[in-house]
C-alpha positions as CSV (number, residue, x, y, z in Angstrom):
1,X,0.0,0.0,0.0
2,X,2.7,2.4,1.3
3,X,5.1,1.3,-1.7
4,X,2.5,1.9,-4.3
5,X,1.8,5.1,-2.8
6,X,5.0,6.5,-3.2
7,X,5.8,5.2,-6.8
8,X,2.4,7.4,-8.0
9,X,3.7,10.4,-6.2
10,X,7.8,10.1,-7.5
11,X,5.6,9.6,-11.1
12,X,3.2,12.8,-10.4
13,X,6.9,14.3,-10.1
14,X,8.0,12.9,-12.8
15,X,5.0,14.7,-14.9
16,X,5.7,17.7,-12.7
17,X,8.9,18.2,-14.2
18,X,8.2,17.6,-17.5
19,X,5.3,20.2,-17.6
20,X,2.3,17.6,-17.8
21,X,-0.4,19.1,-15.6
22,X,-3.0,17.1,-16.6
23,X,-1.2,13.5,-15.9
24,X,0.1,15.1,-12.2
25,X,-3.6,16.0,-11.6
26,X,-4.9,13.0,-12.6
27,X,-2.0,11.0,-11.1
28,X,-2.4,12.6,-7.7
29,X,-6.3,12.2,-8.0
30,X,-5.7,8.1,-8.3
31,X,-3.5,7.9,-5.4
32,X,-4.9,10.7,-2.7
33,X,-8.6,9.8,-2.9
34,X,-8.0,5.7,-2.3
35,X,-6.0,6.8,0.9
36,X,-8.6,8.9,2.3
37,X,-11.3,6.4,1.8
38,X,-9.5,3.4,2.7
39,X,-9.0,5.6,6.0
40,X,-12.5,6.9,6.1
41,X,-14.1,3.7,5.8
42,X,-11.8,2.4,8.9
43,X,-13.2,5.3,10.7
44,X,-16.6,4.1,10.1
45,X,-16.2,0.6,11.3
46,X,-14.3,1.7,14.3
47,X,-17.5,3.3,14.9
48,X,-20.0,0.3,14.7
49,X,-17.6,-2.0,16.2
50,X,-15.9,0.6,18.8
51,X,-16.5,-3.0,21.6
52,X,-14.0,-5.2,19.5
53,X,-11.3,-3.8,19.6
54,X,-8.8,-7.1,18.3
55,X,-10.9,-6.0,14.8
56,X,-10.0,-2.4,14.4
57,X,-6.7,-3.0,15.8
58,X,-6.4,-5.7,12.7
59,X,-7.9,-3.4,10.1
60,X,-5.1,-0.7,10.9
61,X,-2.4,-3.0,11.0
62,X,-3.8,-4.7,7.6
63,X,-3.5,-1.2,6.1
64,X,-0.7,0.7,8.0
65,X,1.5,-2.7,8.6
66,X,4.9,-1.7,7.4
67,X,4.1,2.0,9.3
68,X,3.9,-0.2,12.7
């Protein structure tokens, strides 16, 4: 997750510096918005299962692993 977060912004640099706008946009677009609904969605289920804690503790770990 982390790795193929980082190889769309080195290539959204990559079009940065050779003047394409419209791939860095779109590039950005397709890596930013899965982050912040992958962690949006684990904010939602740490809300209906706030009692289980083993599970939310899982779903970070399954998304933030190399992080921990």
């Amino acid at each position: 997750f982390l790795s193929e977060t980082a190889a769309a912004l080195c290539l959204s640099a990559g079009y940065r510096a050779a003047g394409d706008r419209m791939w860095q946009g779109l590039t950005l677009l397709f890596a930013l918005v899965p982050c912040a609904l992958v962690q949006l969605s684990l904010v939602f289920i740490h809300r209906d299962v706030s009692r289980d804690r083993p599970l939310v503790l899982l779903l970070h770990l399954l998304q933030l692993g190399p992080l921990v």
